[in-house]
Backbone atoms as SQL, in Angstrom:
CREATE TABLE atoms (id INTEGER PRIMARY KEY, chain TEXT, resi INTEGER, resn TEXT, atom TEXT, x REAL, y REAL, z REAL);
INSERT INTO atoms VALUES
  (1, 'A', 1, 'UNK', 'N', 0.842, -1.172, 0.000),
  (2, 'A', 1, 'UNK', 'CA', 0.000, 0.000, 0.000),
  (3, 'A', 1, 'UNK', 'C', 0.888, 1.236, 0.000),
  (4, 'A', 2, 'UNK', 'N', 0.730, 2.299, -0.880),
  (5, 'A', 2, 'UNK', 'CA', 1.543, 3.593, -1.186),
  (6, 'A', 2, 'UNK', 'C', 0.564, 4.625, 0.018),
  (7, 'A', 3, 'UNK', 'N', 1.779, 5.315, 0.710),
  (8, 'A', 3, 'UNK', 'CA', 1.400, 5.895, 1.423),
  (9, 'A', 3, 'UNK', 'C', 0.400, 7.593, 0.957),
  (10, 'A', 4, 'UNK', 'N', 0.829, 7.087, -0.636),
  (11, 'A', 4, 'UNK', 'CA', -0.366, 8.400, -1.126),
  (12, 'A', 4, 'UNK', 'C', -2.006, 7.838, -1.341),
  (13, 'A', 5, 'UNK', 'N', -1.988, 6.671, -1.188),
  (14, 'A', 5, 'UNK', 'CA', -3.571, 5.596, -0.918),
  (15, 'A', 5, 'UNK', 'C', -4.153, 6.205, 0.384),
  (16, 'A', 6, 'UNK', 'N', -3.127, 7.192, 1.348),
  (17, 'A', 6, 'UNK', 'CA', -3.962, 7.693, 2.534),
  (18, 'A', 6, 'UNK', 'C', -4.364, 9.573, 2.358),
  (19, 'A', 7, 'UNK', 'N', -5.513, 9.412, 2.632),
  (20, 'A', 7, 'UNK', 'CA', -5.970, 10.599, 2.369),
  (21, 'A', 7, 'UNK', 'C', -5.886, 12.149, 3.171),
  (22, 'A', 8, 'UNK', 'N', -5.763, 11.494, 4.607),
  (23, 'A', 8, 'UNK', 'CA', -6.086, 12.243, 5.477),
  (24, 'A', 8, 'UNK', 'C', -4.240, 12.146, 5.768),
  (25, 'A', 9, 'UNK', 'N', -4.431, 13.895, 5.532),
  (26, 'A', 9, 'UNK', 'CA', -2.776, 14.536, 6.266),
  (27, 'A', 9, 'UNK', 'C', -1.679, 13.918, 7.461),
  (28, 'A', 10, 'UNK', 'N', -2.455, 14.033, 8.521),
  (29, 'A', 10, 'UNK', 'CA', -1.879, 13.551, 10.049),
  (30, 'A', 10, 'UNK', 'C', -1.924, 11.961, 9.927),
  (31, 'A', 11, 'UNK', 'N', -2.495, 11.824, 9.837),
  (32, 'A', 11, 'UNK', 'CA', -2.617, 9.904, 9.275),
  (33, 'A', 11, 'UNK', 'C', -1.506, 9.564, 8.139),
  (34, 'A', 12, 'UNK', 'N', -1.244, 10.709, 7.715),
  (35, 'A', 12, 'UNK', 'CA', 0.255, 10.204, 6.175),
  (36, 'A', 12, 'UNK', 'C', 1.478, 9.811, 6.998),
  (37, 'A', 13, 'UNK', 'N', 1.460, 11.315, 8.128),
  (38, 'A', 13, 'UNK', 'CA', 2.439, 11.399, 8.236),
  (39, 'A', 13, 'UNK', 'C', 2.803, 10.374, 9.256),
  (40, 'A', 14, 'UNK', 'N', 1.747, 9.814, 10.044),
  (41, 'A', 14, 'UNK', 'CA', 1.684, 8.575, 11.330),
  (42, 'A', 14, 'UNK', 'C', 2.524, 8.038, 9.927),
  (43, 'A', 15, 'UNK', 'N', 1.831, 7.231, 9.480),
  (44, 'A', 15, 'UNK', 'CA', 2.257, 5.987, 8.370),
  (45, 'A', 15, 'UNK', 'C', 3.289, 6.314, 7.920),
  (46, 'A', 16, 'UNK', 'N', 4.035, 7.189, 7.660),
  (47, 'A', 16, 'UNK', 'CA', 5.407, 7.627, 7.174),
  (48, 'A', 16, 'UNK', 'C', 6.769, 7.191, 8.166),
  (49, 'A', 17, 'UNK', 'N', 5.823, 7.738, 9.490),
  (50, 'A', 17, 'UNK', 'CA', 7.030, 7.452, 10.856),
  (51, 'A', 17, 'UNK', 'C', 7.069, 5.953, 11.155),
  (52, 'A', 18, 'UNK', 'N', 5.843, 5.669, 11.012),
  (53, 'A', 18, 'UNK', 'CA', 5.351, 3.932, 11.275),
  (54, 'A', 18, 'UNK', 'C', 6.404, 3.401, 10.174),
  (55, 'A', 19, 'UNK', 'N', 6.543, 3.047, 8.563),
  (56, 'A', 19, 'UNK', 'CA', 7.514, 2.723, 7.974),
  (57, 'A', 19, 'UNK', 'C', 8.504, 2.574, 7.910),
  (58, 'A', 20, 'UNK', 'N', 9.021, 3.856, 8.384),
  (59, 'A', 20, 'UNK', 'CA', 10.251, 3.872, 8.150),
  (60, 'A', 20, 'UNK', 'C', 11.514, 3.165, 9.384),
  (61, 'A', 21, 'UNK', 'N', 10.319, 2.777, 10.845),
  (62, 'A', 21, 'UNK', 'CA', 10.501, 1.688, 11.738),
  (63, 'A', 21, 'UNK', 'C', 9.995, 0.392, 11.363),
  (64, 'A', 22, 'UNK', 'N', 9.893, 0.325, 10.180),
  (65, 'A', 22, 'UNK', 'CA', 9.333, -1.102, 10.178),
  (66, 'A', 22, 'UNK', 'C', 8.562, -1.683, 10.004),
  (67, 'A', 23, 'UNK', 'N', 7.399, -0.965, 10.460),
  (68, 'A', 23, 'UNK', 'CA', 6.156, -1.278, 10.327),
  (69, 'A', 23, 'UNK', 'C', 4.767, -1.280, 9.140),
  (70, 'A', 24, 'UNK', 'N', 4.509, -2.089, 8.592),
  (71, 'A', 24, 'UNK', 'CA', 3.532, -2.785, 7.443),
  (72, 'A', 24, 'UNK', 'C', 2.184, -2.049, 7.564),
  (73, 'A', 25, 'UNK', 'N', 1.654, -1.171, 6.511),
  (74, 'A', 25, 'UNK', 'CA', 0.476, -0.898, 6.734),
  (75, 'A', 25, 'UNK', 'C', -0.508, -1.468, 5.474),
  (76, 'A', 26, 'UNK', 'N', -1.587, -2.112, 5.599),
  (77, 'A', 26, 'UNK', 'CA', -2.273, -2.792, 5.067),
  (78, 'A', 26, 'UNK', 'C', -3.837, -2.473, 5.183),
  (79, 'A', 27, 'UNK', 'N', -4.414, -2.142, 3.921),
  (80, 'A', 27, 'UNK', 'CA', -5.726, -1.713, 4.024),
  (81, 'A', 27, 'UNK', 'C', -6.639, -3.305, 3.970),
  (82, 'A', 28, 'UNK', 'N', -7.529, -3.429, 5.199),
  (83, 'A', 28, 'UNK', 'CA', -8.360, -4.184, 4.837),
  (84, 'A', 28, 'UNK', 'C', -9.296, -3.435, 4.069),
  (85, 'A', 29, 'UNK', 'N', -9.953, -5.305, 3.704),
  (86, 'A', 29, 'UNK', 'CA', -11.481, -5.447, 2.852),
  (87, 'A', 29, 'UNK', 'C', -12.796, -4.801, 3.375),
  (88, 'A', 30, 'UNK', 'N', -12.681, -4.261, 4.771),
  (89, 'A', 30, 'UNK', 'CA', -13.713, -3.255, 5.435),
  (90, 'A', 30, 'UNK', 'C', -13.170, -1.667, 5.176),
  (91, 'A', 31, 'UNK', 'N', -11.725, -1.587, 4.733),
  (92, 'A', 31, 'UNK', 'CA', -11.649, 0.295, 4.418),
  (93, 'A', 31, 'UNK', 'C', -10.756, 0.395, 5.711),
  (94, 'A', 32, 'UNK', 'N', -10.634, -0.430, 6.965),
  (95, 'A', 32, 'UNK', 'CA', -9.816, -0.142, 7.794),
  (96, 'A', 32, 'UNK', 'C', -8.329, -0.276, 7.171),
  (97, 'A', 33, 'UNK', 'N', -7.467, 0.644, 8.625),
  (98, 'A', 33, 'UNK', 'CA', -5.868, 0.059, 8.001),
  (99, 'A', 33, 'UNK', 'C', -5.544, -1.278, 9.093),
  (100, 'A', 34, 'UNK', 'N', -4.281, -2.283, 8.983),
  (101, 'A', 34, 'UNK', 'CA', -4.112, -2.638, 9.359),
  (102, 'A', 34, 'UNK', 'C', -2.486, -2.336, 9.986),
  (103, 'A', 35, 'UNK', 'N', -2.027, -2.278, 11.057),
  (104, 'A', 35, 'UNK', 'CA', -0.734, -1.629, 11.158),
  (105, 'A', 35, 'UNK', 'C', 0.194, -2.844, 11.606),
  (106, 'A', 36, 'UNK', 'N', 0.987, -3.142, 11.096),
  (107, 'A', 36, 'UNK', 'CA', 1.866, -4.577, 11.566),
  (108, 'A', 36, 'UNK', 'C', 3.007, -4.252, 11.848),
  (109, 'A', 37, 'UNK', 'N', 3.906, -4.463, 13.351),
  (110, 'A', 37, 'UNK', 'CA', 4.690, -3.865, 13.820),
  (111, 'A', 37, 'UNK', 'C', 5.556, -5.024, 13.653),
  (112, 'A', 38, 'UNK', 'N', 7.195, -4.672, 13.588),
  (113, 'A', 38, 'UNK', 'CA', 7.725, -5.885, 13.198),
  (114, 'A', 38, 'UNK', 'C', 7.580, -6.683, 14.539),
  (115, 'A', 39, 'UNK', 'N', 7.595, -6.317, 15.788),
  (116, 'A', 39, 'UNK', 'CA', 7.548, -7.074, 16.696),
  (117, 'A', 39, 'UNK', 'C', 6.110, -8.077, 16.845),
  (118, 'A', 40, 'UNK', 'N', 5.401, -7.878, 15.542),
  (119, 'A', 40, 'UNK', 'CA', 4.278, -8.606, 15.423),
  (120, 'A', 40, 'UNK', 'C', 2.917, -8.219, 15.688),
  (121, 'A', 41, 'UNK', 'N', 3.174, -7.157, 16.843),
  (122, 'A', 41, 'UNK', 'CA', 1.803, -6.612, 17.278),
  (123, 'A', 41, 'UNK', 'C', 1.403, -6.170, 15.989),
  (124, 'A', 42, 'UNK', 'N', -0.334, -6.219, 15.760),
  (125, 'A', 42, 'UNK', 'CA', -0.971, -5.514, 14.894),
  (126, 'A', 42, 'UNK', 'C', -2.195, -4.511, 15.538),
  (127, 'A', 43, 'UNK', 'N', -2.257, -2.830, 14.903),
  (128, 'A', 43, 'UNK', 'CA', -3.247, -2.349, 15.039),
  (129, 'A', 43, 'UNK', 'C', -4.065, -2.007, 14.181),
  (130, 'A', 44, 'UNK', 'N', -5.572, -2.221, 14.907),
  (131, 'A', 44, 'UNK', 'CA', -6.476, -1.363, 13.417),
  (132, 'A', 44, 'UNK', 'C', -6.917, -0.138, 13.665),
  (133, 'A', 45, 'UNK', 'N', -7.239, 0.492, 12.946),
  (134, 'A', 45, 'UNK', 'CA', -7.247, 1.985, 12.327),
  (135, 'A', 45, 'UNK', 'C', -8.452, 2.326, 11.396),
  (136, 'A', 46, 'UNK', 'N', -9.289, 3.361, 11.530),
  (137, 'A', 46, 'UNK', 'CA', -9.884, 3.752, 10.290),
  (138, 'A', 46, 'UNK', 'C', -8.983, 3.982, 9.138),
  (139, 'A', 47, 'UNK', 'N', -9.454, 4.285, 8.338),
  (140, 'A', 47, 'UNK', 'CA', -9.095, 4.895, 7.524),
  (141, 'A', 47, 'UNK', 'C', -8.854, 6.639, 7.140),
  (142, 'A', 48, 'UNK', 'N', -10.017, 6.691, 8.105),
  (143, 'A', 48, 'UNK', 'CA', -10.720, 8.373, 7.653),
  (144, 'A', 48, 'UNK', 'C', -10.749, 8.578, 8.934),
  (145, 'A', 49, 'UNK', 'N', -9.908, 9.313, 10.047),
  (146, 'A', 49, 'UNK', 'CA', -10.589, 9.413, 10.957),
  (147, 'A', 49, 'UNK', 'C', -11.407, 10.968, 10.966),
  (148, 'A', 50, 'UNK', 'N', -12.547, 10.563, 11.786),
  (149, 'A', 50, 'UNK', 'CA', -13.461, 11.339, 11.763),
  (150, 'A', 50, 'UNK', 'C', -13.793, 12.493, 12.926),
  (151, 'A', 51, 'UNK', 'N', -12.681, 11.830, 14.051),
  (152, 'A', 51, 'UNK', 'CA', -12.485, 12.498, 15.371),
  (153, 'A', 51, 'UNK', 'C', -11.246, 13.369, 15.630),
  (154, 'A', 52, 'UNK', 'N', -11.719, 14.610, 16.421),
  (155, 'A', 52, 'UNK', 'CA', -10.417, 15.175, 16.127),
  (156, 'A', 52, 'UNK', 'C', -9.439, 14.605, 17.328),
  (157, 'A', 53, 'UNK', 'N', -9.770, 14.422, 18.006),
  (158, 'A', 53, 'UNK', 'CA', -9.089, 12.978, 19.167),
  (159, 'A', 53, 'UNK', 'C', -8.013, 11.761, 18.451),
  (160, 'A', 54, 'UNK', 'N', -9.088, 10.841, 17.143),
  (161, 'A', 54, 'UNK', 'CA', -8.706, 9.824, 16.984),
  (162, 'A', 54, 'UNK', 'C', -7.283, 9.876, 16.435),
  (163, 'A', 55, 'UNK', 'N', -6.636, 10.800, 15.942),
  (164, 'A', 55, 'UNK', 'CA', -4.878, 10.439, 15.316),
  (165, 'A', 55, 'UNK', 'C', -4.295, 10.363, 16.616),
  (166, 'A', 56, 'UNK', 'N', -4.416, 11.366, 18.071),
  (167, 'A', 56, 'UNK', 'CA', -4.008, 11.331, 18.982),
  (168, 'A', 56, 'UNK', 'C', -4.349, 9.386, 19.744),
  (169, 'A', 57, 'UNK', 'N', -5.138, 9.405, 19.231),
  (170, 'A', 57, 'UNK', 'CA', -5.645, 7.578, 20.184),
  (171, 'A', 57, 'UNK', 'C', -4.836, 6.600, 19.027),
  (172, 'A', 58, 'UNK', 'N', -4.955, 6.918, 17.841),
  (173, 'A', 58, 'UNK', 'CA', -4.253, 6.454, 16.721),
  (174, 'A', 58, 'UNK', 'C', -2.576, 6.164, 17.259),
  (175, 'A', 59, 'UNK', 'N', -1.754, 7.398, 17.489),
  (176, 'A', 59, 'UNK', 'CA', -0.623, 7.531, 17.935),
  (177, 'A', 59, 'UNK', 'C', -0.277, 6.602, 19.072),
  (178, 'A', 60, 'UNK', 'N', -1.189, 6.877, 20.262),
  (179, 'A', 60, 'UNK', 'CA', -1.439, 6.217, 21.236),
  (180, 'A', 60, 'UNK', 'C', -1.154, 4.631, 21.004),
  (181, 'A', 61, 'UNK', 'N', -2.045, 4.081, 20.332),
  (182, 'A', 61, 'UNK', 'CA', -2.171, 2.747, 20.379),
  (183, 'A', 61, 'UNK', 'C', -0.930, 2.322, 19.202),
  (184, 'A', 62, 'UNK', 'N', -0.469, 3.081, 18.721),
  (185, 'A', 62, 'UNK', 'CA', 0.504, 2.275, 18.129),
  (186, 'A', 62, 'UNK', 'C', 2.351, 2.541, 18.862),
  (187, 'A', 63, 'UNK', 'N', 2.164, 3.369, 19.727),
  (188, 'A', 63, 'UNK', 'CA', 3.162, 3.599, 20.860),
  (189, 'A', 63, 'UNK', 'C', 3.379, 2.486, 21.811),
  (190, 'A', 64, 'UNK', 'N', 2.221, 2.161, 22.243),
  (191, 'A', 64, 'UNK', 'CA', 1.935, 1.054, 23.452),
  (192, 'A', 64, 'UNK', 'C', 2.003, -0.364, 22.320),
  (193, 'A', 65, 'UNK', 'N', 2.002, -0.585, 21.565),
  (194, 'A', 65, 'UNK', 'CA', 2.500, -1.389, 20.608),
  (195, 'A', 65, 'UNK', 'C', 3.568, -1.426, 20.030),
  (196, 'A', 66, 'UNK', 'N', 4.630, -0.791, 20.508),
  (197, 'A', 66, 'UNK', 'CA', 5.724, -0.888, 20.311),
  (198, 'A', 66, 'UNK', 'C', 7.098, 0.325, 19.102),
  (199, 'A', 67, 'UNK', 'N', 5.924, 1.017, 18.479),
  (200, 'A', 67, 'UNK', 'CA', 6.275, 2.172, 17.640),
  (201, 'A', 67, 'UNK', 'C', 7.308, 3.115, 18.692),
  (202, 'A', 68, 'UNK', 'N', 8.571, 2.817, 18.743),
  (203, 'A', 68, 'UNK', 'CA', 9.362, 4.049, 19.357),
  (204, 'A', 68, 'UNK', 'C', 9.743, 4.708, 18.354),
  (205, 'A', 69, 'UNK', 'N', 9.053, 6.048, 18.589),
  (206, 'A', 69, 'UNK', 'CA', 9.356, 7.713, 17.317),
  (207, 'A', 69, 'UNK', 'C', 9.624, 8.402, 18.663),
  (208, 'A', 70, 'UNK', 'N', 9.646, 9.987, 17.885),
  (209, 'A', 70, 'UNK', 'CA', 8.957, 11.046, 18.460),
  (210, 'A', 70, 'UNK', 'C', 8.473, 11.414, 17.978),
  (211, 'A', 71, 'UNK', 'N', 7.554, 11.452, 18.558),
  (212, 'A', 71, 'UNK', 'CA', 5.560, 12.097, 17.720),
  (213, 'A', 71, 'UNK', 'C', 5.541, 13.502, 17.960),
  (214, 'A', 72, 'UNK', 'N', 6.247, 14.535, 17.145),
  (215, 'A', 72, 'UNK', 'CA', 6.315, 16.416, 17.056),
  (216, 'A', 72, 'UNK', 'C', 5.240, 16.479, 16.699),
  (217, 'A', 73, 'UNK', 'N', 4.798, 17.431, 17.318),
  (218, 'A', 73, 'UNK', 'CA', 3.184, 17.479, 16.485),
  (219, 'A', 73, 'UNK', 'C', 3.336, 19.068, 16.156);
């Protein structure tokens, strides 16, 4: 999946930082993403988020899953 398949800005740039550690992003057959960390953990994700919260819970859950960045916002 090309990270220009994501639409929404703050969500590129998650998936950009997510990559370039490693991590597999995969659109399911429902429109969700799927996020595959090499340590195996997987998270799901809208696609679109619709909340202005959700990139922050987005970030969140893929931190506690093992994503070490720094998330500049």
């Amino acid at each position: 999946m090309s990270l220009h398949d994501i639409k929404h800005r703050e969500l590129r740039a998650l998936a950009r930082i997510a990559t370039t550690n490693g991590w597999v992003i995969v659109r399911r057959p429902n429109g969700h993403l799927a996020w595959r960390g090499p340590n195996g953990a997987t998270v799901y994700t809208s696609a679109t988020p619709s909340d202005k919260r959700a990139i922050g819970k987005i970030r969140t859950d893929l931190r506690r899953n093992g994503l070490e960045a720094n998330f500049s916002r």
